[in-house]
One Martini backbone bead per residue (centre of mass of N, CA, C, O) as a GRO file, in nm:
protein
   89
    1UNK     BB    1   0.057   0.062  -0.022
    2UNK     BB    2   0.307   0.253  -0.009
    3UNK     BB    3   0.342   0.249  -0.308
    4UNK     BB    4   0.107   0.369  -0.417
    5UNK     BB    5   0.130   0.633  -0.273
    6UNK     BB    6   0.381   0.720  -0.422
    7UNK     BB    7   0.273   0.670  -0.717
    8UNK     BB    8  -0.035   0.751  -0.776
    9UNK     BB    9  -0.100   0.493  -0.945
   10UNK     BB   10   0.107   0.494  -1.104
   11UNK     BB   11   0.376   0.375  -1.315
   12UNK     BB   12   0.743   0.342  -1.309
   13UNK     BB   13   0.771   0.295  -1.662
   14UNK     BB   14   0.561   0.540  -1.770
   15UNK     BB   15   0.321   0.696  -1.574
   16UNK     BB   16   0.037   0.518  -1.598
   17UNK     BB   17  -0.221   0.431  -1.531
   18UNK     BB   18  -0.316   0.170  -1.312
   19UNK     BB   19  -0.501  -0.149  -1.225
   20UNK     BB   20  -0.732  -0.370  -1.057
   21UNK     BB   21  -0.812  -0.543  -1.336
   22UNK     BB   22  -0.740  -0.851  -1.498
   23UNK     BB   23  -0.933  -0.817  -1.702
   24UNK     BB   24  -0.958  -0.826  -2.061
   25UNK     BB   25  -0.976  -0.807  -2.385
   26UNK     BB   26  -1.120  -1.104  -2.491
   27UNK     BB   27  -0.983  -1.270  -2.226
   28UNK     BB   28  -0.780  -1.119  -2.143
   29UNK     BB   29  -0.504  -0.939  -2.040
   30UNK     BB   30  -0.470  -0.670  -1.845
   31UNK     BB   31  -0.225  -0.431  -1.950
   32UNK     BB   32  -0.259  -0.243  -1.667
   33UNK     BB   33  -0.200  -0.408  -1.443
   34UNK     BB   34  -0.093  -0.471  -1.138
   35UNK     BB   35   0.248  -0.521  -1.045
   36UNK     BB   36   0.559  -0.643  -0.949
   37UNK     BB   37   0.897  -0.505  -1.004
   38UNK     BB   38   1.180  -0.508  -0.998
   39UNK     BB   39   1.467  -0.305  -1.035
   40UNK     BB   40   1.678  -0.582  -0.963
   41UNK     BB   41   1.652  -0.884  -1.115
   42UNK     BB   42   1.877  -1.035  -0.917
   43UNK     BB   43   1.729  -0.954  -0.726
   44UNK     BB   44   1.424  -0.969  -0.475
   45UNK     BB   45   1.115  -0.936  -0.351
   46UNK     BB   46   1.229  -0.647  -0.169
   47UNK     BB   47   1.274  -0.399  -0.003
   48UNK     BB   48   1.414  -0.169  -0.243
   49UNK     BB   49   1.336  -0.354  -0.527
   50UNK     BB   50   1.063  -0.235  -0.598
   51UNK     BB   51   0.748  -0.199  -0.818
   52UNK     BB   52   0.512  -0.066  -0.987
   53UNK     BB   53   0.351  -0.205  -1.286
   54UNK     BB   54   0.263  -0.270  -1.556
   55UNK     BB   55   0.260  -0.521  -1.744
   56UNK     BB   56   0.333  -0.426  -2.020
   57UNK     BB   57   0.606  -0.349  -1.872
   58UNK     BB   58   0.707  -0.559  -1.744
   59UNK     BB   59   0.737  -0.758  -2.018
   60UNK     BB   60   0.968  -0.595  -2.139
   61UNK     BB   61   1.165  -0.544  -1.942
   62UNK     BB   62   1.233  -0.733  -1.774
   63UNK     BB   63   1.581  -0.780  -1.704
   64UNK     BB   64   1.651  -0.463  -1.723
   65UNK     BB   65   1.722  -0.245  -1.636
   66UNK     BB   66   1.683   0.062  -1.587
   67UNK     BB   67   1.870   0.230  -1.774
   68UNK     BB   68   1.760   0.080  -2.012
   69UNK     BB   69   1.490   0.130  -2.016
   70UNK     BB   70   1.499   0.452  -2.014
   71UNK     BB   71   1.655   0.482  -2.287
   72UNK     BB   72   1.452   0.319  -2.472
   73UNK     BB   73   1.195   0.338  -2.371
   74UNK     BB   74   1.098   0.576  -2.245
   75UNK     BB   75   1.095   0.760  -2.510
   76UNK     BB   76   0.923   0.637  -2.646
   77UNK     BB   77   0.693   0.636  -2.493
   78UNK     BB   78   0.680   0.964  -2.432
   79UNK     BB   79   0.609   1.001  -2.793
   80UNK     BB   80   0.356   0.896  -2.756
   81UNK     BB   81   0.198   1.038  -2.542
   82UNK     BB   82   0.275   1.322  -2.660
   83UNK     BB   83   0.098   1.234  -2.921
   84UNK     BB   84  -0.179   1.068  -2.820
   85UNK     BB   85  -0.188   1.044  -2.519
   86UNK     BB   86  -0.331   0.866  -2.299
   87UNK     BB   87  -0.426   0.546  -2.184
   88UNK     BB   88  -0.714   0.436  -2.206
   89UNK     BB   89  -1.076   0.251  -2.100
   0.00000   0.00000   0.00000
């Protein structure tokens, strides 16, 4: 609970509003569902190792460092968003 209230709610991948409701469209996962995401990888789910993500950054994410995340896709979703404005459901 207190991850979720640092984050306002936001991914910390994307910086959009994640949701938790896990049904998605057509029987499928929803892409916004709040995950629980490493920051780094190699270590556990513990206290300040942790980040709320949306399922679709988090599964982008994958392995990669934060740093290696923020320079590749970081630009590019923030070009998206700022072309197209937020996703919204």
């Amino acid at each position: 609970m207190a991850l979720e209230i640092l984050q306002e709610g936001c991914c910390a991948l994307t910086g959009i509003k994640y949701q938790h409701w896990r049904g998605g469209y057509g029987g499928g996962k929803n892409p916004l569902v709040a995950t629980l995401d490493r920051i780094d990888s190699k270590q556990g789910y513990v206290v300040g190792n942790v980040q709320i993500a949306c399922w679709f950054a988090n599964c982008l994410k994958g392995d990669l460092p934060m740093y290696h995340w923020q320079s590749h896709y970081g630009e590019v979703l923030k070009q998206i968003l700022d072309k197209h404005g937020s996703y919204s459901t």
